[in-house]
C-alpha positions as a Markdown table, in Angstrom:
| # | Residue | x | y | z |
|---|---|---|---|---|
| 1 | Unk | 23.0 | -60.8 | -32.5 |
| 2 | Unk | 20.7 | -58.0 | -31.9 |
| 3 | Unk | 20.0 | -56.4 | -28.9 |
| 4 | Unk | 16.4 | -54.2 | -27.8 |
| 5 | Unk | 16.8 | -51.2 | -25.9 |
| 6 | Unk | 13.0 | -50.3 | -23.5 |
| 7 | Unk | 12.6 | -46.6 | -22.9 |
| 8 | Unk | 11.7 | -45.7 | -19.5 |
| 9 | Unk | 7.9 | -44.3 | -19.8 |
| 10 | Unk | 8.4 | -40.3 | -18.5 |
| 11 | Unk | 7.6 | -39.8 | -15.0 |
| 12 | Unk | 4.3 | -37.6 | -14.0 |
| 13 | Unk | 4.9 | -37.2 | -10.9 |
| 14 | Unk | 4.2 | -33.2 | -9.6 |
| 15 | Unk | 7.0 | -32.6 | -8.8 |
| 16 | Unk | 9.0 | -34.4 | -12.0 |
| 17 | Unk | 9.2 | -30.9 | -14.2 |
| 18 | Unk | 7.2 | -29.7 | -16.8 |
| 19 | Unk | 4.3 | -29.5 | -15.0 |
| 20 | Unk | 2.4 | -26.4 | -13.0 |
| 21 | Unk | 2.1 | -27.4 | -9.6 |
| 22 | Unk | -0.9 | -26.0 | -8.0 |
| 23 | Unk | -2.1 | -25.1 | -11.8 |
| 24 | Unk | 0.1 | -22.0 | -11.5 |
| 25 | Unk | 3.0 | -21.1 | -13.0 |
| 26 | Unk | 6.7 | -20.6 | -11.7 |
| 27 | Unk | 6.2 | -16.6 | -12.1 |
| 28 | Unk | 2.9 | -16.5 | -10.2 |
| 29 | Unk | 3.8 | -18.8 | -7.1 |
| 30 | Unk | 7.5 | -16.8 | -6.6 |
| 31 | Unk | 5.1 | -13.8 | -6.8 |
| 32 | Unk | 2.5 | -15.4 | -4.1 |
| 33 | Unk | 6.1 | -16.7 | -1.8 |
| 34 | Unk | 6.9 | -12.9 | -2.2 |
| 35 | Unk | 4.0 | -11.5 | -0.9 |
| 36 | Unk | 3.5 | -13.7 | 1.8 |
| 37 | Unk | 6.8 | -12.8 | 2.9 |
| 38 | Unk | 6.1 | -9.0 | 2.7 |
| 39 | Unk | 2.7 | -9.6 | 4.5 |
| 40 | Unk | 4.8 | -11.0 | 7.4 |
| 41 | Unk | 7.1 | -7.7 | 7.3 |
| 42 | Unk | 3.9 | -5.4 | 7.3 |
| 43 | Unk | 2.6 | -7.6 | 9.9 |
| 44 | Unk | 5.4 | -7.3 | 12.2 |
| 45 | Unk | 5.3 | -3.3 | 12.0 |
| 46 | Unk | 1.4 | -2.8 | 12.3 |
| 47 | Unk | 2.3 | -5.1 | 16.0 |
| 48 | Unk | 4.8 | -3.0 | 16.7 |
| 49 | Unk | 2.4 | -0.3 | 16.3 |
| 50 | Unk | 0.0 | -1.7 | 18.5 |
| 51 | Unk | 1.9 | -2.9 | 21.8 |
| 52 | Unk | 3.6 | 1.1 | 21.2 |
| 53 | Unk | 0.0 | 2.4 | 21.4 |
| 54 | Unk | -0.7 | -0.3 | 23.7 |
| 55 | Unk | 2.0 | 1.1 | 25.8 |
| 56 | Unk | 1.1 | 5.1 | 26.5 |
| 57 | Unk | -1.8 | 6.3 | 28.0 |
| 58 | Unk | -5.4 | 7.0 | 25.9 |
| 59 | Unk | -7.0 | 10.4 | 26.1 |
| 60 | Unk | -10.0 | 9.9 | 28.3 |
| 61 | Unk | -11.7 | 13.0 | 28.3 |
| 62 | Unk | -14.1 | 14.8 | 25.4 |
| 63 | Unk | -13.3 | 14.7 | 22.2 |
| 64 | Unk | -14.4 | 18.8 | 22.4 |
| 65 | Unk | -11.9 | 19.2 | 24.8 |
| 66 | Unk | -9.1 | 17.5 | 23.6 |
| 67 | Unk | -5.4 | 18.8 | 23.4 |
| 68 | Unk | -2.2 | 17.2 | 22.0 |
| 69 | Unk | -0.2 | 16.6 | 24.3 |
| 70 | Unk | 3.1 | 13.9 | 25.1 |
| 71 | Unk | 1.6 | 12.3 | 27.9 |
| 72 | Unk | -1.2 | 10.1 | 25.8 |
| 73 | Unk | -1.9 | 9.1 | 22.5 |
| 74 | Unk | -3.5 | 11.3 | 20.0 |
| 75 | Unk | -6.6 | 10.9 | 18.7 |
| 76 | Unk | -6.5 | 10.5 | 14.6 |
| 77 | Unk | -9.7 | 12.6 | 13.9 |
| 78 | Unk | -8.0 | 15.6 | 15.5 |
| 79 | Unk | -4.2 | 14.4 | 13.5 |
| 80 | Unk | -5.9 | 13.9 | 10.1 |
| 81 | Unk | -8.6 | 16.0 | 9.8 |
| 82 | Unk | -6.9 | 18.6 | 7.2 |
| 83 | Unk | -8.2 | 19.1 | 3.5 |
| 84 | Unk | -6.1 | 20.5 | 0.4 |
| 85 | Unk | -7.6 | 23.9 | -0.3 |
| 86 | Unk | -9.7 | 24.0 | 3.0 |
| 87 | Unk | -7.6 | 25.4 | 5.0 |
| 88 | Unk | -9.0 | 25.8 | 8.5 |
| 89 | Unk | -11.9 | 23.6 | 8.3 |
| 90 | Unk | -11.9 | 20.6 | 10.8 |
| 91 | Unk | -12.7 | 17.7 | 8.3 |
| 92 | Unk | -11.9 | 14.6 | 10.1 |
| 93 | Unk | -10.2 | 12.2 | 8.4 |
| 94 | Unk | -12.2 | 13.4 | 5.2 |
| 95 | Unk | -9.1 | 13.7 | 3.0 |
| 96 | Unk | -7.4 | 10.1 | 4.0 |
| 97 | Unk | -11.0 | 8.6 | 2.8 |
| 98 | Unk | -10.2 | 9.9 | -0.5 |
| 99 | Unk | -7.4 | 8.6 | -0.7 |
| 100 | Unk | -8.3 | 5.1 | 0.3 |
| 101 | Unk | -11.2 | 5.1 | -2.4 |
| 102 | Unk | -8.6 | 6.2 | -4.6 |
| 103 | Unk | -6.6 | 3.0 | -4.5 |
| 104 | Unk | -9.7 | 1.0 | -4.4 |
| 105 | Unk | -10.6 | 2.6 | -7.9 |
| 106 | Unk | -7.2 | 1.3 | -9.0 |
| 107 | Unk | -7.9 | -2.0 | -7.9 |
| 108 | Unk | -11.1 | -2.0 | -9.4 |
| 109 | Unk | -9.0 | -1.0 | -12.9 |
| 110 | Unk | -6.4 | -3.7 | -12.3 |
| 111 | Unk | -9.4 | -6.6 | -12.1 |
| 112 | Unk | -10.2 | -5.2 | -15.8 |
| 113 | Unk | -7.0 | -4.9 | -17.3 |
| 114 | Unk | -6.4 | -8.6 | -15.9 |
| 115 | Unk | -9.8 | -9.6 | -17.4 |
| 116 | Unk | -9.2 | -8.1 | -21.0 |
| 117 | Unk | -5.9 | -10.0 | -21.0 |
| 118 | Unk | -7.3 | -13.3 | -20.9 |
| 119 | Unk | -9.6 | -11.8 | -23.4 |
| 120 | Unk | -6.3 | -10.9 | -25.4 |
| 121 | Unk | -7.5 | -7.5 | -25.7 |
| 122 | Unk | -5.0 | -5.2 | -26.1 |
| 123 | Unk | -6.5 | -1.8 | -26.8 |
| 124 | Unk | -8.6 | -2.9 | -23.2 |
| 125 | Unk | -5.5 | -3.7 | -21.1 |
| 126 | Unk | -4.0 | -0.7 | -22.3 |
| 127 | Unk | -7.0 | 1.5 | -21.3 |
| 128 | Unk | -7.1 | 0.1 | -18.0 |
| 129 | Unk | -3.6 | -0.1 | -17.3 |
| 130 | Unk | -3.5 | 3.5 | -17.8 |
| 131 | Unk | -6.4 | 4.0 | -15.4 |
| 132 | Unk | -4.3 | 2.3 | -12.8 |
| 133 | Unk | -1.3 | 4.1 | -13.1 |
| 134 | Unk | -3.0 | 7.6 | -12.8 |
| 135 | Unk | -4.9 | 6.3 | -9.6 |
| 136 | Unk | -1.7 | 4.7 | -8.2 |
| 137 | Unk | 0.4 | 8.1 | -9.1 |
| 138 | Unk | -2.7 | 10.3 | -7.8 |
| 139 | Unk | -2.5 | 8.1 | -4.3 |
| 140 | Unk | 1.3 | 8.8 | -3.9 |
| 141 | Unk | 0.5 | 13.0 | -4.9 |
| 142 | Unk | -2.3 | 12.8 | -2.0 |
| 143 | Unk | 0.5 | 10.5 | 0.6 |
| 144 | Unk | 2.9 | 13.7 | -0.3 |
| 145 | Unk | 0.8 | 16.4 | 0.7 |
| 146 | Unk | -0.4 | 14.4 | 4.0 |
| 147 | Unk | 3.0 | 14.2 | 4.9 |
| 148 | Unk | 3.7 | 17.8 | 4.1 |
| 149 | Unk | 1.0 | 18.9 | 6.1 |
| 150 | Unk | 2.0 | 16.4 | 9.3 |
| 151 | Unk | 5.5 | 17.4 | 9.2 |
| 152 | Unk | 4.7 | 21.6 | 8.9 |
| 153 | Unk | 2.0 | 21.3 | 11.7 |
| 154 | Unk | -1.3 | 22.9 | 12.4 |
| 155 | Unk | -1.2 | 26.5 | 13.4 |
| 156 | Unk | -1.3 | 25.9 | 17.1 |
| 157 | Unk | 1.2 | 23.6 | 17.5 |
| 158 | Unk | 1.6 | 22.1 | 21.2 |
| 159 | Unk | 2.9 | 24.0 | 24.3 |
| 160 | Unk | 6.0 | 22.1 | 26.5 |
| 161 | Unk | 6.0 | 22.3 | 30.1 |
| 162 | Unk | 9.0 | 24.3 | 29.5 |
| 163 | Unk | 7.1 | 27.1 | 28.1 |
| 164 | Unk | 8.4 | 26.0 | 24.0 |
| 165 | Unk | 5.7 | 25.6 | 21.6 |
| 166 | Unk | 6.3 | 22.8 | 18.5 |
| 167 | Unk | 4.8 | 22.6 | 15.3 |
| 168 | Unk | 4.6 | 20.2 | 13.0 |
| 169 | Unk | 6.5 | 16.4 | 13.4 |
| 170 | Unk | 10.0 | 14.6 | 12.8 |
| 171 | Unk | 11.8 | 11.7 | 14.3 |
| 172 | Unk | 12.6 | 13.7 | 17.5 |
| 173 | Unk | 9.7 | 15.5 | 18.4 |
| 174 | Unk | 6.1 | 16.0 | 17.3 |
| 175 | Unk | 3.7 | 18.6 | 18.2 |
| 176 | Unk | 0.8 | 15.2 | 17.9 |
| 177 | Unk | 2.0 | 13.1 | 20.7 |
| 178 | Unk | 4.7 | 10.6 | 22.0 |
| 179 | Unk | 7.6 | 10.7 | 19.8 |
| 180 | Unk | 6.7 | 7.3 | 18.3 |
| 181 | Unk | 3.4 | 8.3 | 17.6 |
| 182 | Unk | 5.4 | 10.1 | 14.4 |
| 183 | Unk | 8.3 | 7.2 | 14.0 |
| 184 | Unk | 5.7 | 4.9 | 13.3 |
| 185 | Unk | 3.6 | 6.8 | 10.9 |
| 186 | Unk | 6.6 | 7.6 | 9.0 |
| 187 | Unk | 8.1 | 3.9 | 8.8 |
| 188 | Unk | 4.6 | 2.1 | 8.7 |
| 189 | Unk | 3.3 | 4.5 | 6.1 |
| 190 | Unk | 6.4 | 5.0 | 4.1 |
| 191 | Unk | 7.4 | 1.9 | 3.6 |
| 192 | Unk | 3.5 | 1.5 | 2.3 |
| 193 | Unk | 4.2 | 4.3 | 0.1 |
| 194 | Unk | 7.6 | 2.7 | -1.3 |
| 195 | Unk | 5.5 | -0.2 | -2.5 |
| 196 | Unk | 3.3 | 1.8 | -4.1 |
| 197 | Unk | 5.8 | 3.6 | -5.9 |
| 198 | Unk | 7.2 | 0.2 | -6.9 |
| 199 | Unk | 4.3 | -1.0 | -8.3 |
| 200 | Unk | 3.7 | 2.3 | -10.1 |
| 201 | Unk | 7.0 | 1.6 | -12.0 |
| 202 | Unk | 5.9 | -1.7 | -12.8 |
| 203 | Unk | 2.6 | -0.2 | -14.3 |
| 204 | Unk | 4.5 | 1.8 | -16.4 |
| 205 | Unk | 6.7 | -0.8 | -17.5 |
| 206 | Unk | 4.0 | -3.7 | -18.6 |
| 207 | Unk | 1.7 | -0.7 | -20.1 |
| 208 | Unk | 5.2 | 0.1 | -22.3 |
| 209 | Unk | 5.2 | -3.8 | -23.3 |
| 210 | Unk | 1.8 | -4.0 | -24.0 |
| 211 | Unk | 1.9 | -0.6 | -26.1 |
| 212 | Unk | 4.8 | -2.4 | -27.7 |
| 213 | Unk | 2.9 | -5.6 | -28.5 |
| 214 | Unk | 5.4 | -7.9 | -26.5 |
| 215 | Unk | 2.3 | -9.7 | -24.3 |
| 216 | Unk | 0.1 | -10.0 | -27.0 |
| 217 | Unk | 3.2 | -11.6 | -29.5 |
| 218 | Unk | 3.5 | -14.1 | -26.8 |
| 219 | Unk | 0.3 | -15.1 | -26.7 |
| 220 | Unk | -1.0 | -14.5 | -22.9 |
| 221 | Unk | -0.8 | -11.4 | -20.3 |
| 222 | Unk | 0.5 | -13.1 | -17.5 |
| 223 | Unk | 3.0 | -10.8 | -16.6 |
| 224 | Unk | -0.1 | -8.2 | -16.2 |
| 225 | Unk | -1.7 | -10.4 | -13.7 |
| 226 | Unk | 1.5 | -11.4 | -12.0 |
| 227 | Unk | 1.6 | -7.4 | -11.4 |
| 228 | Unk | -1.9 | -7.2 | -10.7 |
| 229 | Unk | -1.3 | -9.8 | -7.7 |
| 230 | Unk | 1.2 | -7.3 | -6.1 |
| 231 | Unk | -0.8 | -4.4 | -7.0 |
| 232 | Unk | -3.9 | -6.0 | -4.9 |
| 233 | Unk | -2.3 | -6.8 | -2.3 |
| 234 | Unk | -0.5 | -3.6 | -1.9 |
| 235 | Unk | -4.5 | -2.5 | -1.6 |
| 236 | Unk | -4.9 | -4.8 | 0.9 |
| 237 | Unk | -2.5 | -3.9 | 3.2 |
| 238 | Unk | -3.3 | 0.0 | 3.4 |
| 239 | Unk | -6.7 | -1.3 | 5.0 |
| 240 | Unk | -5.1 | -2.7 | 7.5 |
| 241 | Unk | -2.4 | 0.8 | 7.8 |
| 242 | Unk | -6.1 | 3.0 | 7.8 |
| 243 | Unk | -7.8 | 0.9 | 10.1 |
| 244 | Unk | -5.2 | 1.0 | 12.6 |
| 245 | Unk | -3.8 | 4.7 | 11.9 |
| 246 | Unk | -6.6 | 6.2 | 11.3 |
| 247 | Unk | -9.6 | 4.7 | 12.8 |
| 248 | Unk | -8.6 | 2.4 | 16.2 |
């Protein structure tokens, strides 16, 4: 007596494993679910920022004439409007243009590493990788000195109406404007700064592995465009942390 046994046919369903849902792979949509999240975050703090601006009083009168003062927002051309090795020259927000077509430049770098990994280029993605990193670091050198400069003051300062004169900024007292008119830049543009440190270290790392061959012994450089999607984005959202600091 002999019996048949019939093999269920495999299912191919999306869902059924073994497949790439969306043509992208587990790494890249945990890295998409991660940054949708963080957009969210950044989100919630440039509102916050808004409805606080929102909140005080604008300066009204000519930009010649303007003073800091607690009782109405500052205006950013007369905040950021300092320049390493220019000391005394009113450059309005000359220096934090630098900075923002520095991390453009790394973006710009990222696209090619990305593109010579598909390529499996190696020596390429190394080149470029490198260019990223000294763009990123050279960002987070410029972010230190603007915060050196905001917290130390200009060399006016702002006059109380009890007759005290404040330089400089910290989470008490600025010499800019409403108190939270420092918080905010602090929070808002450290916790920028924090990512961009983060993905720094993550530069280094994959340019480590792909010094070390592991990317191109496996065959594709995801993990350098899985990096390259957080790097990008972490672009993206200092537009949104100029255009609100520093230009509205």
């Amino acid at each position: 007596m002999s019996t048949s046994t019939t093999l269920e046919a495999p299912k191919k369903g999306t869902w059924d494993g073994g497949n790439e849902p969306l043509k992208a792979s587990y790494g890249k949509l945990m890295m998409w679910f991660f940054l949708l999240s963080d957009a969210f975050t950044f989100g919630a703090f440039l509102i916050v920022y808004g409805l606080s601006r929102h909140k005080h009083l604008p300066y009204t009168g000519e930009p010649e004439a303007f003073t800091f003062s607690t009782e109405y927002w500052p205006i950013p051309e007369k905040v950021f409007n300092a320049f390493p090795g220019l000391h005394g020259m009113d450059l309005p927000l000359a220096f934090v243009a630098l900075m923002t077509m520095i991390l453009i430049l790394s973006s710009v770098t990222m696209v090619l590493a990305v593109e010579a990994g598909h390529r499996m280029d190696k020596n390429d993605v190394q080149k470029w990788l490198l260019w990223t990193i000294l763009f990123g670091a050279t960002f987070l050198g410029c972010q230190a000195w603007e915060w050196a400069h905001f917290i130390s003051g200009t060399d006016e300062g702002m006059l109380l109406a009890d007759g005290t004169r404040v330089f400089g900024a910290n989470l008490t007292i600025n010499q800019y404007g409403p108190p939270l008119f420092a918080d905010l830049f602090f929070f808002i543009t450290g916790f920028h700064g924090t990512h961009v440190f983060s993905g720094v270290v993550l530069l280094i790392m994959i340019f480590i592995n792909t010094v070390n061959g592991v990317y191109h012994n496996r065959g594709h450089y995801e993990m350098v465009e899985k990096v390259g999607l957080y790097w990008h984005f972490v672009d993206l959202v200092w537009v949104f942390v100029f255009t609100f600091f520093y230009l509205i």
